[in-house]
C-alpha positions in Angstrom: -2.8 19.2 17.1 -2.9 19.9 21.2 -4.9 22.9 20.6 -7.0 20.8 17.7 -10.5 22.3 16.4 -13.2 20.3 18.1 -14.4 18.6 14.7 -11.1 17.9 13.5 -9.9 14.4 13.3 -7.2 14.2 15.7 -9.3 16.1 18.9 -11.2 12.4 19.4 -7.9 10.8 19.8 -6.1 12.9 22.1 -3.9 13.3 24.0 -1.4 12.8 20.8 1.9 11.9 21.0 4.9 12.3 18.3 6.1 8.7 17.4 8.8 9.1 15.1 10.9 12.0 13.6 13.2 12.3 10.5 14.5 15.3 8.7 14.4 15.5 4.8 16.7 18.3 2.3 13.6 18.7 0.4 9.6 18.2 1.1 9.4 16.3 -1.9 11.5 13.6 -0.1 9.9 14.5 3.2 6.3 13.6 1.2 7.7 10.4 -1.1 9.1 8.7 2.3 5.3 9.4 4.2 3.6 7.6 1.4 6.1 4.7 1.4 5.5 4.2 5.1 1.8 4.6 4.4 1.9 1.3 2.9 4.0 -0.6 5.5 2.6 -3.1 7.6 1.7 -2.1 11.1 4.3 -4.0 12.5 6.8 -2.4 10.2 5.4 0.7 11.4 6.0 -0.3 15.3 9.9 -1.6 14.9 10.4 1.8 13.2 9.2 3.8 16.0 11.3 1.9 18.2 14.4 1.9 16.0 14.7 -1.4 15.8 16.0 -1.4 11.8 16.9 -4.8 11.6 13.4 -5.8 12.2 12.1 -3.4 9.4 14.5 -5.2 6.9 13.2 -8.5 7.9 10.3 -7.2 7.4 10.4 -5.7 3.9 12.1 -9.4 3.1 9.6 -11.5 4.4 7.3 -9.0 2.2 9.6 -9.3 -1.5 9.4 -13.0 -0.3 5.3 -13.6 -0.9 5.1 -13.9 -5.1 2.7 -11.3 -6.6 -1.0 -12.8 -7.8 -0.5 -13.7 -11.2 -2.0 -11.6 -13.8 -2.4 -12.8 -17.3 -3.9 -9.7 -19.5 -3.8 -12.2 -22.6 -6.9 -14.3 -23.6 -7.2 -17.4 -23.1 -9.1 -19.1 -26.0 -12.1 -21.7 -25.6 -14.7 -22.9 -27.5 -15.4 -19.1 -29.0 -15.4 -17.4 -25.3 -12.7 -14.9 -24.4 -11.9 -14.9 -20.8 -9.8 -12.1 -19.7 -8.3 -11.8 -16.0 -9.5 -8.5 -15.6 -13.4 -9.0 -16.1 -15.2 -11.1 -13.9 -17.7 -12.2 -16.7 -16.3 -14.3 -20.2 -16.8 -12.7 -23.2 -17.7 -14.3 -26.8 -16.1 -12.9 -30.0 -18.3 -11.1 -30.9 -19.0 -8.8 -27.8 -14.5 -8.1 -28.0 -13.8 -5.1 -29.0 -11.6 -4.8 -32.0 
């Protein structure tokens, strides 16, 4: 990336500097550990460029520890309207598909 192409992404941001470093057997795991780190926080990101692994666990807890949004796919039933939680408009009986 030192030598970058003009257009490319990373010429605007330089000058780059490697962050973190980790050797995989295969680049299947190399790949499946870049997208799970894709999807930590930023501050998970920071404490595991500094090493600091205890604050990455504490991190993934305080994560698990915030409940999902609930999701009920099955209809709930009222006066002939359908409401489903994945539509943003109700549906009556007769627009449902069977």
């Amino acid at each position: 990336h030192a030598g970058a192409i003009p257009s490319c992404y990373t010429f605007k941001r330089r000058p780059l500097s490697l962050a973190f470093s980790q050797d995989f057997p295969t680049r299947e795991e190399a790949l499946a550990s870049e997208q799970q780190i894709k999807g930590w926080s930023r501050k998970k990101k920071e404490a595991m460029m500094k090493g600091d692994w205890a604050e990455v666990s504490r991190l993934a807890q305080s994560a698990r520890a915030v409940p999902p949004p609930s999701v009920h796919p099955e209809a709930v039933e009222r006066s002939g309207i359908s409401v489903h939680g994945s539509t943003s408009s109700p549906r009556t009986e007769e627009e449902m598909p069977q």
